[in-house]
C-alpha positions in Angstrom: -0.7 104.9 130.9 -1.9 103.3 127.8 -0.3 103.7 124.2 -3.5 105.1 123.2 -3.5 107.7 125.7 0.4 108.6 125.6 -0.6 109.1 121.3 -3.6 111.3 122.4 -1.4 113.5 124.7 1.7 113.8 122.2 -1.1 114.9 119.1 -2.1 117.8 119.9 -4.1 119.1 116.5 -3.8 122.8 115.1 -6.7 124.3 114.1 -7.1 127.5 112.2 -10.1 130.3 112.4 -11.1 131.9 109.3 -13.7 134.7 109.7 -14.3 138.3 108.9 -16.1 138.9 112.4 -13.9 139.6 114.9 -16.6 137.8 117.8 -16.4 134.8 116.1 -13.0 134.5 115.8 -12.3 135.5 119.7 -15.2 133.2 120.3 -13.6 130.2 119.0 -10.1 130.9 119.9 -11.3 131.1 123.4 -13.4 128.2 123.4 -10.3 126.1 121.8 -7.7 126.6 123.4 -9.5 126.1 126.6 -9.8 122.3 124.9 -6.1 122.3 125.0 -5.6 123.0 121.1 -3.5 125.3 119.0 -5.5 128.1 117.4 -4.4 130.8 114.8 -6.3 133.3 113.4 -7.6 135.2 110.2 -9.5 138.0 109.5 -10.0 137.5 105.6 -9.8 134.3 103.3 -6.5 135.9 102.0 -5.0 135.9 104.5 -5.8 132.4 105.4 -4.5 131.2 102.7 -0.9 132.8 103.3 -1.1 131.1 106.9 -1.9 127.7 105.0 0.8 128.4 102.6 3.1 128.8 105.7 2.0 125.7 107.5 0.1 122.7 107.7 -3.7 122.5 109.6 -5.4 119.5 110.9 -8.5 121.9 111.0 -9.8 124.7 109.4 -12.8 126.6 110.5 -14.0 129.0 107.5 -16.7 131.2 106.9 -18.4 131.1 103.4 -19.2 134.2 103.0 -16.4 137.3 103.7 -15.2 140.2 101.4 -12.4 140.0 98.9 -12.2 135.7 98.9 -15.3 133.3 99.9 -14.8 130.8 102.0 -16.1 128.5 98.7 -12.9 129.8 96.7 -10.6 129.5 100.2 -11.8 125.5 100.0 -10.4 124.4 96.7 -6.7 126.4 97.4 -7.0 124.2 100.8 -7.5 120.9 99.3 -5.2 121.3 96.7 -2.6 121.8 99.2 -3.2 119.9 102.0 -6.0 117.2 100.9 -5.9 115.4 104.4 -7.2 118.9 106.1 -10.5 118.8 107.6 -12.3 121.7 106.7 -15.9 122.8 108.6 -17.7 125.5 107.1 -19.1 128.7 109.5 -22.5 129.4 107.9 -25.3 131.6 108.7 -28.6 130.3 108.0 -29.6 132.0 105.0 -26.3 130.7 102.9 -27.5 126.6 103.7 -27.3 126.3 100.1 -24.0 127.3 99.9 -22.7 125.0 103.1 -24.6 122.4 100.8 -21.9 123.4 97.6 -19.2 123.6 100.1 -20.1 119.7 101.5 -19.8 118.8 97.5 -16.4 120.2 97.4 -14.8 118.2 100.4 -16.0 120.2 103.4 -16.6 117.3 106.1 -19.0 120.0 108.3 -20.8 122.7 108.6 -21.9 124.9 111.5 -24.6 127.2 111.5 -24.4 130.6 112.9 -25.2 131.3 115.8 -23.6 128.5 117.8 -22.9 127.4 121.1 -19.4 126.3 123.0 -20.5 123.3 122.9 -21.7 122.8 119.9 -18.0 123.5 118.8 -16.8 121.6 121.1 -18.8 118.5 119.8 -17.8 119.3 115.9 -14.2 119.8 116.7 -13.9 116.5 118.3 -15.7 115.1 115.5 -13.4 116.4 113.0 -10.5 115.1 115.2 -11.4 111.6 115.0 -11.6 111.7 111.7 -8.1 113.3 111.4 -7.0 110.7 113.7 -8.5 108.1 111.0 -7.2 109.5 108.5 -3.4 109.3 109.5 -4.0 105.8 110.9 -4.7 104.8 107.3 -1.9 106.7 105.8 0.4 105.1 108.1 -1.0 101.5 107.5 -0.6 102.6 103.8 2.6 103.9 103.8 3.6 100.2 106.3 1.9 98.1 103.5 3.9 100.1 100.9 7.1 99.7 102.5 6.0 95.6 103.0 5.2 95.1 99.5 8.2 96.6 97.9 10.6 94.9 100.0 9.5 91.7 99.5 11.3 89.4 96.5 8.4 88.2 95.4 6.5 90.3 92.0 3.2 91.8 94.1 0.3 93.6 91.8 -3.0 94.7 92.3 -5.1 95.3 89.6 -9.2 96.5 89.7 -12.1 95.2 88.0 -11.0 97.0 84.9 -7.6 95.3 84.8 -5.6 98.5 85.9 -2.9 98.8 88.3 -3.6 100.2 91.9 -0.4 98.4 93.3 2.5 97.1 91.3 6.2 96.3 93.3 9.2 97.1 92.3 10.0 92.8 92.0 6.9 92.2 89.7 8.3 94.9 87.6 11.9 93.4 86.9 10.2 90.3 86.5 8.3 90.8 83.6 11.1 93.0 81.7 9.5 96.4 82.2 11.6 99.2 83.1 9.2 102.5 83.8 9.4 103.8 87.4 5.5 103.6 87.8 3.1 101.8 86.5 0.3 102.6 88.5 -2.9 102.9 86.5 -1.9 101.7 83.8 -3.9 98.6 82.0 -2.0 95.6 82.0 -2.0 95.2 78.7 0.0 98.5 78.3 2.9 97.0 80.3 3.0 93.0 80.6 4.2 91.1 77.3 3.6 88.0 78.5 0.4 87.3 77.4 -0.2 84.1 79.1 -0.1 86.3 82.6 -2.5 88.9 81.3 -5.3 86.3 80.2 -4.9 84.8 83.8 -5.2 88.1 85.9 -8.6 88.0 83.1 -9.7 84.5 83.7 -9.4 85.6 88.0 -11.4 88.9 87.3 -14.1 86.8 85.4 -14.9 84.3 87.8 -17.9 85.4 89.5 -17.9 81.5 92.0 -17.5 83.1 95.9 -15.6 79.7 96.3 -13.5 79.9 93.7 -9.8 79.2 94.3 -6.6 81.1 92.9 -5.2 80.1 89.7 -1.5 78.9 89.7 0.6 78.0 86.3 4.6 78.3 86.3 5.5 80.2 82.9 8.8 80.3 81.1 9.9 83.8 80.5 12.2 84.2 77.4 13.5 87.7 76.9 11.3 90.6 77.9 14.6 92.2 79.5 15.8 89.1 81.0 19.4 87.7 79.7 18.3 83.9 80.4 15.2 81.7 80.8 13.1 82.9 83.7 10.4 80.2 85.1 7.7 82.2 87.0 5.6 81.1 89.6 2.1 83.0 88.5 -0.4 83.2 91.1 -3.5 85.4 90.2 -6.1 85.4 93.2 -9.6 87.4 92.7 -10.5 89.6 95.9 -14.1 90.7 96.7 -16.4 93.2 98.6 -18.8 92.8 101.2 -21.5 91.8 99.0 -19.1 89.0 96.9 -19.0 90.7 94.2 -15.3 90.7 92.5 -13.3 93.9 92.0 -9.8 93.2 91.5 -6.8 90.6 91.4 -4.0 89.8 93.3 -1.3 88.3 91.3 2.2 86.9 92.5 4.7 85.9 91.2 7.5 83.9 92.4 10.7 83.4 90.5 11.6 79.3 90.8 14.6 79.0 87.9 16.8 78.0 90.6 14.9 75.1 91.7 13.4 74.3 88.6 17.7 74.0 87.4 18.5 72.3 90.7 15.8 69.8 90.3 16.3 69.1 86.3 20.1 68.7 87.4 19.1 65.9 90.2 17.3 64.7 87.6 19.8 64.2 85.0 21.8 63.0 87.9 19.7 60.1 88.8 19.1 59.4 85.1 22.7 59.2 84.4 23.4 57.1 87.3 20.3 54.7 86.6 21.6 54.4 82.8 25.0 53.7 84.3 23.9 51.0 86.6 21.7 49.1 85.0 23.7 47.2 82.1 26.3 45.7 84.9 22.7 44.2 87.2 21.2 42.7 84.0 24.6 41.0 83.4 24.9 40.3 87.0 21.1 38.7 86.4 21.7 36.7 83.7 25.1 35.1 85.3 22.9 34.3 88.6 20.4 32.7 86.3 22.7 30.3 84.8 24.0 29.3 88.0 20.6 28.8 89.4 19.7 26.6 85.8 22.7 24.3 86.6 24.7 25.1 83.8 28.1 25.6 85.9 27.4 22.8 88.3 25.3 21.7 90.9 24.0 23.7 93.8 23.1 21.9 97.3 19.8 23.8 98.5 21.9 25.8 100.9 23.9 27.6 97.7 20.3 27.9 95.7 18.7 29.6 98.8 21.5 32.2 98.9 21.7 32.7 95.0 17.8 32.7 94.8 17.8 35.7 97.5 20.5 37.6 96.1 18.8 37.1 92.5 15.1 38.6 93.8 17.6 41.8 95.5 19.6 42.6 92.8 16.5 42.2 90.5 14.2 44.6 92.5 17.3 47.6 91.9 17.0 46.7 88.4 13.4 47.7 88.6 14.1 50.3 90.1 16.6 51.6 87.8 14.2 51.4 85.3 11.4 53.0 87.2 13.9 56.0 87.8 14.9 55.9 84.3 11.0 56.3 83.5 10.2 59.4 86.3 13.4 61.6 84.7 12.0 60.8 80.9 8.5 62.3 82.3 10.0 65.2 84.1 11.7 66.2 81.2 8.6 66.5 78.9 10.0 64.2 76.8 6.1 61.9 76.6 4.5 65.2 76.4 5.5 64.7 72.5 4.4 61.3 72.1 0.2 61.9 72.3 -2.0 60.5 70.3 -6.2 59.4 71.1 -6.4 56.8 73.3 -9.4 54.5 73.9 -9.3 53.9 77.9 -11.8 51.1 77.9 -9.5 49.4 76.1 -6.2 50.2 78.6 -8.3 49.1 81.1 -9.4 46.0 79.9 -6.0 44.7 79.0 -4.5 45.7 82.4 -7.0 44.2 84.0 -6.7 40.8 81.6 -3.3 41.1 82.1 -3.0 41.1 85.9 -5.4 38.8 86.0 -3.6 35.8 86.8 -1.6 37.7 89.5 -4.6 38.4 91.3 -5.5 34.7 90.6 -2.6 33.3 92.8 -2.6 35.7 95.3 -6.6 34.7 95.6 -7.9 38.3 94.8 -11.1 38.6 93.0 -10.8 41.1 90.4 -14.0 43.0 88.9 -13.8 45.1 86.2 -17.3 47.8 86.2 -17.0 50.2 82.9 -19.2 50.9 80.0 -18.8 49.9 76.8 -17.3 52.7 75.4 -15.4 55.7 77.3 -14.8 59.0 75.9 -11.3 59.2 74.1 -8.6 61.3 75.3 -5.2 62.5 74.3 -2.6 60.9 76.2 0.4 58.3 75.7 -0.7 55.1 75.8 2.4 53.1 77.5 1.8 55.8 80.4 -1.2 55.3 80.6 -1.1 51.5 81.1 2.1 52.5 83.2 -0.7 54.1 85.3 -2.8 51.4 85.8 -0.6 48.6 86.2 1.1 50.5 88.9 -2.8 51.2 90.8 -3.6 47.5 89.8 -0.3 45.4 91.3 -0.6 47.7 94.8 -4.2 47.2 95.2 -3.0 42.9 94.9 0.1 43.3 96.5 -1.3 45.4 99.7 -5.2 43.3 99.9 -4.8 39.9 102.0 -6.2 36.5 100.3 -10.0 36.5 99.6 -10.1 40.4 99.0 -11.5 42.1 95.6 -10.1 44.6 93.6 -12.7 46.7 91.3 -12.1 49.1 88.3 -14.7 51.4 87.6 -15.0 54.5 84.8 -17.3 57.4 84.8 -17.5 61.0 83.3 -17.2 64.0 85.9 -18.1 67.1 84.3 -15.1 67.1 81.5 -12.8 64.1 83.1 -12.5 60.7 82.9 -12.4 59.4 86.0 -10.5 55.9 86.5 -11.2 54.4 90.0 -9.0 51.6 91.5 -10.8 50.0 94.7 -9.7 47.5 96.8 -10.3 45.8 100.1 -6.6 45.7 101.5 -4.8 47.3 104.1 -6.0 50.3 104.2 -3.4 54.2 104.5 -3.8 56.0 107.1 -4.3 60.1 107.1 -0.8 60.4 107.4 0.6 58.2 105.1 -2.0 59.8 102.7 -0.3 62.8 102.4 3.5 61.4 101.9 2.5 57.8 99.7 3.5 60.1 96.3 6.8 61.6 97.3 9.7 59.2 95.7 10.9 56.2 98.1 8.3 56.6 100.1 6.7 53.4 101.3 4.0 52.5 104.3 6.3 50.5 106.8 4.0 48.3 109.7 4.0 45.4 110.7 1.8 44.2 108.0 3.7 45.7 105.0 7.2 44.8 105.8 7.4 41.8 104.1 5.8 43.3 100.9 9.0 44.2 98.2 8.5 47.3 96.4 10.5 50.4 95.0 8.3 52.9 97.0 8.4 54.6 92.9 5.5 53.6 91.8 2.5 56.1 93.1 5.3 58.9 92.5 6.0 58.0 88.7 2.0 58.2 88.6 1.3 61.1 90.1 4.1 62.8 87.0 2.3 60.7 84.7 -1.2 62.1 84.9 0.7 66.1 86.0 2.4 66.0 82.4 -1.4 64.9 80.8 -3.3 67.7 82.9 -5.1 65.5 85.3 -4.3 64.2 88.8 -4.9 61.8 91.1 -7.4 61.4 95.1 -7.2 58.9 97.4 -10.1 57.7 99.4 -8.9 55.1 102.3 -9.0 54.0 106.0 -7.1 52.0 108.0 -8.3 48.4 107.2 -11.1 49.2 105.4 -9.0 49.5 101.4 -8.1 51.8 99.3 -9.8 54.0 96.2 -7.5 55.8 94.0 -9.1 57.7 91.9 -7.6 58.9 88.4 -8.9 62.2 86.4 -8.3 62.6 82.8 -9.2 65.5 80.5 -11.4 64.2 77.6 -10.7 64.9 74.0 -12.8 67.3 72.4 -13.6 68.5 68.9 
């Protein structure tokens, strides 16, 4: 036996017969519990309504018109009550108008007198289906409820109009508000973070099918919350059938922990960098002078050991630095220092600059940009830091007789920065892991190539502090295209 089947046997729906002629009511008590359903009885609307005081119906069956009470005052009492009964109206044929009034006022059916078993039969079955409907969304509703507000994450659901159809008890501590309900309620009323509000507006706005969800981490400063709260805010616009937005999703998901854990590594690495780097440039400069002769001569054996150990301890002193410069950009600190930059400029001296590099290694370098480029607001030492980091890979990882190209154009409102060349090549994989920290392509062709695996990473936090980001474009032996998008100044 099914589940269905066993569910079908254990509901067995009770149905009540409201009718002031005593033929009808036999009629369809007979006729109903022969269908294996439980029937009461009553002669007059009154006293239906005490039996539906008493207990709950799946069905009622009630004629509209009987002495005393009408079946259309019975109906309202009934839905008040017990909305989720499904009420069919008994009519006779010259009261259609008033099934029509009863239809308005939440009857599902109506059936005209006289009618036939089966004609019952077929209604009741209707009605039953629908019942069966009915609970199976109340139950999904009541599953999602229990879901949603046992979750940790802040869930709310707001319509078109901005008001609240779902809000969880999570999103509610989040944002500092203490009422029981919120449901709605415009979200103005309730959320004093303003920033949120305008998002859950810009989602509700944006009328593109394609469009994805917007995502911005806020810091949350008192609102009913004794420290700094970072929030996660994810707004997401849902739509009907037709594509046609009519509410917002939004989430929100509380990262302070990480965002302290990760500011602590941070400071970590930053104090350990800052630490470590005075006793290697001392260590440096002592090598140096051994290496320039100036404590005695060195038989080429010595020199070759000295020479190595120079170019090892050197690349951790770059990579000190280049540490020292990813924990200055993750702490805001360049987000201070802005001022309008001329790009065609940056790029031209990067590329004059690396020049000669590109030179020995026998790299042609091409440089393909207008005249002018459209200014934008950004620190200029990070922004060369940007380039010179694209520029020295696309030498370092192209063999002899390659060519590296720099290219600018405007994309809608970007400047976009693009950094070909025809090296090596990254494959899909590598792709997605080439801007975590340390990270570094390891084959048989790279191995020999030194390098902090820092670089890509630093520039990826670069152009995240300056609003813009950064796509790569490459195949396995067939180079590389990094491609770098900048907000442009305006006004």
């Amino acid at each position: 036996m099914t589940s269905e089947a066993a569910i079908k046997i254990i509901y067995t729906p009770r149905i009540l017969v409201v009718d002031d002629e005593a033929r009808i009511r036999d009629a369809c008590r007979l006729v109903l519990e022969d269908c294996g359903y439980g029937v009461c009885v009553a002669s007059t609307g009154t006293k239906g309504l005490e039996l539906i005081r008493e207990q709950h119906f799946d069905i009622i069956l009630l004629d509209l018109m009987m002495p005393e009470l009408s079946g259309l005052d019975v109906l309202p009492e009934v839905k008040a009550q017990h909305p989720d009964t499904v009420v069919i109206v008994i009519t006779g044929y010259a009261t259609l108008e008033h099934s029509v009034d009863a239809m308005k006022k939440g009857a599902f059916d109506f059936i005209p007198k006289p009618f036939t078993p089966e004609h019952l039969r077929v209604t009741i079955a209707r009605a039953i289906e629908y019942t069966r409907a009915l609970r199976d969304i109340a139950d999904s509703r009541s599953r999602l409820r229990t879901l949603v507000n046992r979750i940790s994450d802040g869930v709310m659901c707001t319509n078109h109009g901005h008001r609240v159809a779902l809000a969880n008890p999570a999103f509610l501590r989040m944002i500092g508000c203490a009422a029981e309900s919120v449901i709605g309620r415009g979200v103005d009323d309730f959320i004093y973070i303003p920033r949120i509000c305008e998002m859950i507006r810009e989602a509700s706005a944006n009328n593109d099918v394609e469009a994805s969800e917007l995502i911005e981490e806020i810091p949350v400063n008192g609102h009913g919350q004794s420290e700094e709260m970072i929030l996660n805010v994810r707004c997401v616009p849902f739509r009907d059938r037709t594509g046609r937005n009519i509410g917002v999703i939004t989430v929100l998901h509380d990262i302070t922990t990480l965002k302290k854990m990760d500011r602590m590594k941070s400071e970590f690495v930053s104090m350990v960098s800052h630490e470590i780097r005075s006793p290697m440039n001392s260590v440096l400069m002592q090598i140096q002078v051994i290496l320039d002769g100036l404590a005695g001569e060195l038989s080429e054996k010595q020199r070759d050991i000295l020479t190595r150990a120079f170019q090892k301890i050197e690349n951790l002193a770059h990579m000190t630095t280049e540490l020292l410069d990813l924990a200055r950009i993750e702490s805001g600190l360049i987000t201070l220092e802005r001022e309008p930059v001329a790009m065609a400029d940056v790029i031209r001296d990067q590329v004059a600059f690396h020049f000669p590099m590109a030179v020995s290694a026998s790299i042609e370098m091409v440089i393909d940009i207008p005249e002018t480029l459209p200014l934008v607001l950004a620190n200029r030492r990070n922004m060369e830091e940007v380039l010179s980091n694209l520029l020295t890979n696309a030498v370092k990882y192209s063999p002899g007789g390659g060519r590296v190209t720099v290219s600018a154009s405007i994309i809608n409102d970007y400047l976009c920065i693009r950094v070909k060349d025809t090296g090596l090549g990254i494959s899909d994989e590598d792709q997605n892991r080439i801007f975590q920290r340390f990270y570094r392509v390891k084959d048989e062709k790279t191995r020999y190539i030194n390098g902090t695996g820092l670089g890509l990473s630093i520039v990826k936090s670069i152009l995240e502090s300056h609003q813009g980001r950064i796509k790569i474009e490459s195949q396995p032996g067939e180079g590389s295209t990094f491609s770098v998008f900048l907000p442009i100044l305006t006004g």
